[in-house]
C-alpha positions in Angstrom: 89.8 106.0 97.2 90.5 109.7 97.3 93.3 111.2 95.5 93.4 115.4 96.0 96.8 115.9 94.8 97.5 117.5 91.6 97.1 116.7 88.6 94.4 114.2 90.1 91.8 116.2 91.3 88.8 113.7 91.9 87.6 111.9 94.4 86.1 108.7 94.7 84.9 106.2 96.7 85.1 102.3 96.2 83.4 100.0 98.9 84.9 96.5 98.5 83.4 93.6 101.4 85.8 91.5 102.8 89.3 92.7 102.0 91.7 90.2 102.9 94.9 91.9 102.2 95.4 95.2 101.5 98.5 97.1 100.1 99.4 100.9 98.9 102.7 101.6 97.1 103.9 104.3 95.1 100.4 105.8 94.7 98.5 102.9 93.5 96.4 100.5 95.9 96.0 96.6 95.4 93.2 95.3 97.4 92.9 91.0 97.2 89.5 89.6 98.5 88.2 86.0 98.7 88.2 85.6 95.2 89.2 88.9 93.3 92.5 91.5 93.4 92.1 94.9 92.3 94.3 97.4 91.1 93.4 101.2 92.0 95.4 103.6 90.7 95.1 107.6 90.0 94.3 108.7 86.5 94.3 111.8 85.1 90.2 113.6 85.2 90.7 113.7 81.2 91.0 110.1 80.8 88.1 108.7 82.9 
């Protein structure tokens, strides 16, 4: 995940194995796999 626009600054990277479904909406990702969904979203630096 990489996110250079301001106010988020940081970059990151997330590996996740066999994504099923992937989807990216309104700046936030949700990424389902066999068994799991996550929900990535920007924060601001301050409140990681």
């Amino acid at each position: 995940i990489r996110s250079l626009r301001v106010p988020y600054q940081l970059v990151q990277t997330i590996a996740l194995r066999e994504i099923r479904h992937l989807l990216s909406a309104d700046g936030f990702v949700v990424a389902a796999l066999d068994t799991s969904v996550y929900g990535l979203l920007p924060v601001p630096l301050g409140a990681q």
